[in-house]
VOBA-1610 file (N, C-alpha, C; in pm, whole numbers, padded with zeros to 5 digits, always signed):
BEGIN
Unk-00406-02694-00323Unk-00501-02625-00407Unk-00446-02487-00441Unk-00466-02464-00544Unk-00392-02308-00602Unk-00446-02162-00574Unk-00430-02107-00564Unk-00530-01960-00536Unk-00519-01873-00684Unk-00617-01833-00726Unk-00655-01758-00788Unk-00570-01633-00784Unk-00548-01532-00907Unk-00475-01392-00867Unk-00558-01315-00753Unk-00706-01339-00764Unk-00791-01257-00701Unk-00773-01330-00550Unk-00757-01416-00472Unk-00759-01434-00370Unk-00577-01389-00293Unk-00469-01385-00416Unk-00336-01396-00391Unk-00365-01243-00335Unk-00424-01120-00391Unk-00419-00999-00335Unk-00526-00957-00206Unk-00636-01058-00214Unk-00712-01029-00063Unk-00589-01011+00000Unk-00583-01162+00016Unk-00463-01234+00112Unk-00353-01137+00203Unk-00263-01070+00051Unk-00158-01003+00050Unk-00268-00838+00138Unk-00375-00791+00111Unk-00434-00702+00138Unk-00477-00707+00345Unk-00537-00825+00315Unk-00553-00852+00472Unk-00471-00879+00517Unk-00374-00970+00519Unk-00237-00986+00592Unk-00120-00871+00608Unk-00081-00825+00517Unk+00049-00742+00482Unk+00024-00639+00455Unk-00058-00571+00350Unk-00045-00468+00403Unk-00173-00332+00463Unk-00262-00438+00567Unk-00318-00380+00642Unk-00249-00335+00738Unk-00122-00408+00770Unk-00023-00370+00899Unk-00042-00511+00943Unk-00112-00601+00973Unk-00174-00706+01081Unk-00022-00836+01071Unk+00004-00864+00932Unk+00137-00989+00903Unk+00238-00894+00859Unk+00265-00757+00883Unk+00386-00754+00738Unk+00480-00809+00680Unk+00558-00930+00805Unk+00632-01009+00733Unk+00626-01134+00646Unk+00486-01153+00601Unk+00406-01243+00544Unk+00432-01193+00409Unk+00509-01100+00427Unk+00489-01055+00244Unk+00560-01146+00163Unk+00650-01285+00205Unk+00729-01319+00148Unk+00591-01428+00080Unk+00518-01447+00173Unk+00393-01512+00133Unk+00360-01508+00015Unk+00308-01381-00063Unk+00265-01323-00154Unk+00329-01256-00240Unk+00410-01205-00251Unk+00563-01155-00337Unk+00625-01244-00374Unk+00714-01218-00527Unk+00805-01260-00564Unk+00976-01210-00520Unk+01034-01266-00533Unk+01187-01190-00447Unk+01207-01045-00463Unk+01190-01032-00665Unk+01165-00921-00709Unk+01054-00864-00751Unk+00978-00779-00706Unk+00857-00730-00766Unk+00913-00629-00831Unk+00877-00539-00963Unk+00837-00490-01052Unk+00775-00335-00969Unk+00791-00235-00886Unk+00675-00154-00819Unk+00651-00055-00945Unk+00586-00002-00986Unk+00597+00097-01039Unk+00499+00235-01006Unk+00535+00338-00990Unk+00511+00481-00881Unk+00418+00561-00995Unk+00325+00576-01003Unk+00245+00700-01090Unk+00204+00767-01056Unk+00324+00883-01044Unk+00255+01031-00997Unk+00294+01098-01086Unk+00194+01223-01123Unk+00133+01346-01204Unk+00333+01380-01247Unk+00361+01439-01117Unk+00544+01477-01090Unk+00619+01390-01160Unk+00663+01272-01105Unk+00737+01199-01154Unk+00714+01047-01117Unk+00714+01011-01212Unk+00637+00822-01238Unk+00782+00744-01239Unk+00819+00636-01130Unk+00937+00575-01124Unk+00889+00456-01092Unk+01004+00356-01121Unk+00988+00252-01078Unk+01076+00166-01021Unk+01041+00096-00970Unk+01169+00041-00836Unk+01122-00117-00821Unk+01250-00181-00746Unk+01236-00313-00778Unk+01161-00347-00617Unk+01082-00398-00570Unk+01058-00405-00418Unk+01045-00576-00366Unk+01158-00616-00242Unk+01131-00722-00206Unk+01041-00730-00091Unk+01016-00840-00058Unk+00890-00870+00053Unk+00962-00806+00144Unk+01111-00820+00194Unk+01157-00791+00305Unk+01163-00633+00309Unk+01163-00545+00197Unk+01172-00386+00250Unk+01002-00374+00180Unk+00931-00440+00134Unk+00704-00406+00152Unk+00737-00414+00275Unk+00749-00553+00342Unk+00725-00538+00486Unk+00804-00413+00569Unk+00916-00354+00561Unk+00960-00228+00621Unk+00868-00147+00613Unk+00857-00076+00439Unk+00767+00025+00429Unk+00624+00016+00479Unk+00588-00120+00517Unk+00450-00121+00589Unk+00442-00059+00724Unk+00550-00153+00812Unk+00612-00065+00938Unk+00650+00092+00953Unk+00725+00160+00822Unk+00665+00261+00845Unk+00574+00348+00843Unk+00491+00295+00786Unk+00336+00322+00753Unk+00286+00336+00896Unk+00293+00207+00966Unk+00278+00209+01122Unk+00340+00322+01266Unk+00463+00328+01168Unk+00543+00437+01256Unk+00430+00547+01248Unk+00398+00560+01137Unk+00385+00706+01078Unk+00189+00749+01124Unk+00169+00661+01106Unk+00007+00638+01122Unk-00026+00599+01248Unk+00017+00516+01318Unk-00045+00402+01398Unk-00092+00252+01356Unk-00166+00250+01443Unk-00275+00085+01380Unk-00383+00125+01286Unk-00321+00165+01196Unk-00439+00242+01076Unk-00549+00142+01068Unk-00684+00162+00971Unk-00703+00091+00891Unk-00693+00110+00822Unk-00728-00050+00694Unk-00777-00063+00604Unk-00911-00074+00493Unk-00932-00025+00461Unk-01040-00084+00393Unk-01053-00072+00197Unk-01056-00198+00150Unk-01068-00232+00025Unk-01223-00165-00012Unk-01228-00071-00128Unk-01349+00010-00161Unk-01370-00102-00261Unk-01286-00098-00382Unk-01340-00187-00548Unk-01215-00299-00549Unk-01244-00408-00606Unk-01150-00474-00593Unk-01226-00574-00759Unk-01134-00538-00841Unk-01176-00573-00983Unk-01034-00644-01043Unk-01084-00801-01084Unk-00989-00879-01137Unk-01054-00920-01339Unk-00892-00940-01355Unk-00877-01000-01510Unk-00810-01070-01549Unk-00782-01178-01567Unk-00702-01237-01558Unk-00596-01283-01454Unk-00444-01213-01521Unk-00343-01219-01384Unk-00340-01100-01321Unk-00450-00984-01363Unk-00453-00864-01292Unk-00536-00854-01233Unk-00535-00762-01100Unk-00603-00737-00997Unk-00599-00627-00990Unk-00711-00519-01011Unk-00745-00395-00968Unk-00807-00357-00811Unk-00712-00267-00717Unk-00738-00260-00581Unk-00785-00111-00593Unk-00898-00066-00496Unk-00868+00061-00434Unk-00920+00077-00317Unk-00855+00147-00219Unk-00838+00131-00067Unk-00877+00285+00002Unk-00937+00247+00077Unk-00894+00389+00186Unk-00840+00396+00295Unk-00723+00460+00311Unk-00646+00444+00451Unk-00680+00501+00559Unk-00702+00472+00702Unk-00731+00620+00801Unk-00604+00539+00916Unk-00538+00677+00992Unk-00437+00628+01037Unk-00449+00775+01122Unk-00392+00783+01225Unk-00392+00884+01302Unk-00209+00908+01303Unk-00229+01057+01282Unk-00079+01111+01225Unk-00001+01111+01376Unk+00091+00976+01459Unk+00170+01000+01514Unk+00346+00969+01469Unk+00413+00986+01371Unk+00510+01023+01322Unk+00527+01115+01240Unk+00624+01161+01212Unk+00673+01280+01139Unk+00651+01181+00978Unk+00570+01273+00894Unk+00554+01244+00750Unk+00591+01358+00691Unk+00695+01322+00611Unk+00729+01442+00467Unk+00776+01575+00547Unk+00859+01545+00656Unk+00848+01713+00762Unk+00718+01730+00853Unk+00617+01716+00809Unk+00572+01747+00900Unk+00535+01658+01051Unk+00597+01744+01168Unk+00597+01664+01307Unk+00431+01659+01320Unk+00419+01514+01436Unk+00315+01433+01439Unk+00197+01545+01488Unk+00082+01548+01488Unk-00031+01643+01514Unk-00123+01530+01589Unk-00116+01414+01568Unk-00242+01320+01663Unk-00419+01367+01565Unk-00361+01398+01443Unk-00485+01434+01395Unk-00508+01282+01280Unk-00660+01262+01269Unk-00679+01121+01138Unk-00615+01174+01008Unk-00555+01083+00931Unk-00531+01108+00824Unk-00561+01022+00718Unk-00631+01046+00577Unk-00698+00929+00505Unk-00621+00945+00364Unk-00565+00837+00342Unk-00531+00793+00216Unk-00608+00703+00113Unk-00571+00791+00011Unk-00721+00700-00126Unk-00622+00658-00230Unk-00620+00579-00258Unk-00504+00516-00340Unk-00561+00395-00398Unk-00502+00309-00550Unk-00511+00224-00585Unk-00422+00180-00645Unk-00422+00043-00730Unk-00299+00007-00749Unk-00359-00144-00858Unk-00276-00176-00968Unk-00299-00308-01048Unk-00188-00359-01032Unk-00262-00522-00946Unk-00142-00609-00923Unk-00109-00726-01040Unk-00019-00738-01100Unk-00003-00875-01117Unk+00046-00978-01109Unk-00044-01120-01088Unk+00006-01227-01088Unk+00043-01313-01128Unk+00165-01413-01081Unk+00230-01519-01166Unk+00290-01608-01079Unk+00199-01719-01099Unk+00256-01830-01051Unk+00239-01843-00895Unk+00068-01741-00847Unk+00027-01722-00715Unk+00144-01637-00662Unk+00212-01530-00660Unk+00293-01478-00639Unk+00252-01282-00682Unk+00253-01175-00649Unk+00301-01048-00689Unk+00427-01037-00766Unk+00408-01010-00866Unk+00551-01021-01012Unk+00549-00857-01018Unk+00452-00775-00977Unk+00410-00641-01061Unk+00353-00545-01012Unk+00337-00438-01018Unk+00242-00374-00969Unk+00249-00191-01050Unk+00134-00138-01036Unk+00152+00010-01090Unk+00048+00035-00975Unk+00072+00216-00878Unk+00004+00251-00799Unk-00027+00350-00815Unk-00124+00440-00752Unk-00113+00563-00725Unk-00168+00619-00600Unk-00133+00656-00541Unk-00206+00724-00439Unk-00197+00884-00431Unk-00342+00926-00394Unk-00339+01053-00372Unk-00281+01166-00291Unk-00138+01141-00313Unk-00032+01261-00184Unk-00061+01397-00210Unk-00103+01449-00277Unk-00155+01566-00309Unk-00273+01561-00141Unk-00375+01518-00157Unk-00471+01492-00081Unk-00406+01483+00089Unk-00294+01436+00076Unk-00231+01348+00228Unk-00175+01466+00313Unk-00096+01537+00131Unk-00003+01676+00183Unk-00098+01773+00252Unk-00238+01798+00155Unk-00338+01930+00242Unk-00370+01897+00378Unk-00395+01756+00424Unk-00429+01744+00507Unk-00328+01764+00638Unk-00219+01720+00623Unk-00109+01741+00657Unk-00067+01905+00706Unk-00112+01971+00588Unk-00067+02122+00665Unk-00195+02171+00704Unk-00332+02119+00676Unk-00402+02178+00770Unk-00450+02139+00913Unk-00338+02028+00912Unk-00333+01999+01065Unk-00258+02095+01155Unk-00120+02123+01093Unk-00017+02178+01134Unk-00118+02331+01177Unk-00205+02440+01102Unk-00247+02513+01143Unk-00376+02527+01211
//
């Protein structure tokens, strides 16, 4: 039975990258995904396989702990899937310079996935690092 785009990103959301499967991403990814980065600074885009999502999830873990997750809106159209999440993770690795503080840290971010062929082909994100950075140095003081 086939899954829907909208169930291909629960899936990919609860499994991979809550932290819980990360190497499941091969699950839900295509070899090559499409990432593409939208920030205010500079908007890039990069090719991402399941095998370095699943890294960067791990360091997410380094960096956070056993964060959670939690999906706020989760709005589909077709082969697109609109996510937005809030992260809380307690800062024990060094992020961006700054050494670990043991303080919560919450990330608000979203992202449109798309799908093809039950697979991640795509994606455009953003998350709020602006938001990650203040928190970040007002831990430090």
């Amino acid at each position: 039975m086939s899954k829907t785009p909208t169930e291909v990103v629960q899936e990919f959301f609860h499994y991979v990258r809550s932290g819980l499967r990360p190497d499941a991403a091969h699950d839900y990814m295509a070899e090559q995904v499409l990432a593409h980065q939208m920030t205010a600074e500079n908007e890039t885009t990069v090719y991402r396989t399941p095998a370095n999502y699943a890294d960067h999830v791990r360091e997410m873990i380094a960096a956070y702990g056993n964060f959670t997750l939690e999906v706020q809106e989760l709005i589909a159209q077709n082969d697109r899937v609109y996510v937005r999440w809030k992260q809380s993770g307690t800062h024990i690795g060094e992020v961006d310079g700054f050494a670990p503080t043991g303080k919560t840290i919450i990330e608000i971010a979203s992202a449109v996935y798309r799908v093809e062929n039950e697979q991640i082909v795509e994606y455009w994100i953003q998350i709020d690092r602006e938001g990650i950075r203040l928190q970040l140095q007002l831990n430090v003081n």
